[in-house]
C-alpha positions in Angstrom: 20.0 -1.6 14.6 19.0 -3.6 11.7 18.2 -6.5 14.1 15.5 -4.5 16.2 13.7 -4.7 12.6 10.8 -7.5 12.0 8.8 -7.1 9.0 5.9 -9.9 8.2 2.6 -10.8 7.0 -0.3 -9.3 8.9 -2.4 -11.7 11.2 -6.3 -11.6 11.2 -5.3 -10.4 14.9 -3.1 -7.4 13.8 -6.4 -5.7 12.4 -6.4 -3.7 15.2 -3.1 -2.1 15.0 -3.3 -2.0 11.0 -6.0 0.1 11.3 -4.2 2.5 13.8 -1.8 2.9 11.6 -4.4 3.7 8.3 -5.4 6.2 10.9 -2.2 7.8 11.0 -1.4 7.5 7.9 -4.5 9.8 6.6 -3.8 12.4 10.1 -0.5 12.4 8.5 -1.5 13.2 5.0 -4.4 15.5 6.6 -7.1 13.0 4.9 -8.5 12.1 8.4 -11.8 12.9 6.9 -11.7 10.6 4.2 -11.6 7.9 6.2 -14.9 6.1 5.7 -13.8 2.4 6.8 -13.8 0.1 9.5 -11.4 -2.5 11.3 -14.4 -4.9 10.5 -14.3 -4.6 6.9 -10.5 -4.5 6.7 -10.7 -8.2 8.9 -13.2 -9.4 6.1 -11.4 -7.8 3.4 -7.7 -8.8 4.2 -8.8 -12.3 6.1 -12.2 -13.2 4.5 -13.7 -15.6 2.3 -12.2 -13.5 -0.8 -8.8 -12.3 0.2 -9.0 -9.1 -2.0 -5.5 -7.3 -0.5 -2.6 -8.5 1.9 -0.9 -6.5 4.2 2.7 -6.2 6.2 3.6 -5.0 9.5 6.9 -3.3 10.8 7.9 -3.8 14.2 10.7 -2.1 15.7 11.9 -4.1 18.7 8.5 -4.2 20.6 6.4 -1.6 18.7 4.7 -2.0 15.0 5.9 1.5 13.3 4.8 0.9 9.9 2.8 -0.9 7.0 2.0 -1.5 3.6 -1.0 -2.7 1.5 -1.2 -4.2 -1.5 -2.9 -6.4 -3.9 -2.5 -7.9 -7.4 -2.5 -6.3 -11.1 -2.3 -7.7 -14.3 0.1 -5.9 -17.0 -1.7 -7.2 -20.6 0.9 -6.2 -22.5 3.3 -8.2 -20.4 1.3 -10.8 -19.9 1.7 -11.4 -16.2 0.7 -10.7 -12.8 1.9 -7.9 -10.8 1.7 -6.3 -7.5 -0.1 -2.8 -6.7 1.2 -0.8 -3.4 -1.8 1.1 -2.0 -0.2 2.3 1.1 3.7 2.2 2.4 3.9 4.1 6.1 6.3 4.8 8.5 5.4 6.7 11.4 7.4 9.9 11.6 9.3 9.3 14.8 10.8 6.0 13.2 11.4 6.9 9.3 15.1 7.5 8.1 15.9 3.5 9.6 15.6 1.9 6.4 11.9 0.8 7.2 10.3 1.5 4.2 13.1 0.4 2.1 12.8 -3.0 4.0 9.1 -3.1 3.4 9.8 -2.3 -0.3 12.7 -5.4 -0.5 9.8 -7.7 0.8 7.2 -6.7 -1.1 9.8 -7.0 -4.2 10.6 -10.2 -2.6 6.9 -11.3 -2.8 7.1 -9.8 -6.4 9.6 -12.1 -7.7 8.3 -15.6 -6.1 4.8 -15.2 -7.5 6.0 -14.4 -11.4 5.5 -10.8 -11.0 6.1 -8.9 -13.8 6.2 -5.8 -12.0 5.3 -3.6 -9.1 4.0 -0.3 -9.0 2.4 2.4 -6.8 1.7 6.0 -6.9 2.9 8.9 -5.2 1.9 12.7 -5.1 3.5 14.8 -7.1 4.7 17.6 -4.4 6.0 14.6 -2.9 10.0 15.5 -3.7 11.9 13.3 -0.8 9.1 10.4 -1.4 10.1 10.8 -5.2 14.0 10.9 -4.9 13.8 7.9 -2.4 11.9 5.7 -4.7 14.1 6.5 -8.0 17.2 6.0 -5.8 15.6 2.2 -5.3 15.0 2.7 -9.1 11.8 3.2 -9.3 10.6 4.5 -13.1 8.0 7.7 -12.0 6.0 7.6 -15.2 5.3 11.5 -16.2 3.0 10.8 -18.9 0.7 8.2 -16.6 -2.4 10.4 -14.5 -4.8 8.0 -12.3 -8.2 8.3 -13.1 -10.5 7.1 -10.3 -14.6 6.8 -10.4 -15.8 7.0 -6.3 -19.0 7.4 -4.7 -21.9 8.7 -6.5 -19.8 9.0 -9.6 -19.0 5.1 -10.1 -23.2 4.4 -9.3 -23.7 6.8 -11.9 -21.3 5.2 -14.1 -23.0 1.9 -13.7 -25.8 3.0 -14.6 -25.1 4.7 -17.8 -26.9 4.1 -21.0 -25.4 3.2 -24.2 -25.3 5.7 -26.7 
């Protein structure tokens, strides 16, 4: 079954289908709302003057099933570049076929050739069989780590903060 597997780089013509697949991804996690983007800022983003994330496809035999999204980090303290995973998704009717793991090797594969000190991602707490799937692949969940994140009004506000 393996061999009905293709993962690869996203083309500036698989914008289309990458964005279906954002789309599911957020039905799936019932953020549908929060979905404020476009397919034409996602082409300038991924494929534009200033490539500020890359993503990969996964096709199973004819059909792309999956993606994932990610960009670089820099760990200071180990004084290299890393990788950030934004987004890993399978649709449902294809998960349990070693997609995601495959997407994960690449991405590690990626990793590696560029220097990479490490790569990370997030995932929900409640998320048990997300969480037992990733330390199987021995991933480190750090307990003590919590994301902060300044959006919207918040981050204008932000910028505009006195001193003092």
């Amino acid at each position: 079954m393996a061999s009905q597997l293709n993962i690869r780089p996203a083309t500036p013509t698989d914008v289309s289908v990458l964005f279906q697949l954002i789309l599911a991804l957020a039905e799936y996690e019932k953020l549908s709302h929060a979905v404020t983007g476009t397919p034409e800022a996602l082409q300038e983003h991924l494929f534009g003057s200033r490539h500020y994330a890359e993503a990969i496809l996964a096709e199973w035999g004819d059909e792309t099933v999956g993606f994932a999204l990610f960009f670089p980090n820099y760990s200071t303290f180990l004084t290299k570049p890393g990788i950030y995973l934004e987004d890993l998704f399978v649709l449902p009717d294809y998960r349990r076929r070693g997609i995601g793991q495959a997407m994960l090797t690449y991405i590690a594969q990626l990793a590696i050739s560029r220097g990479a000190g490490r790569l990370e991602w997030s995932v929900l707490d409640g998320n048990e069989s997300a969480i037992a799937f990733y330390e199987r692949l021995g991933a480190t969940i750090m307990e003590d780590w919590r994301i902060c994140r300044v959006s919207g009004e918040a981050i204008s506000n932000l910028a505009h903060t006195k001193k003092g």
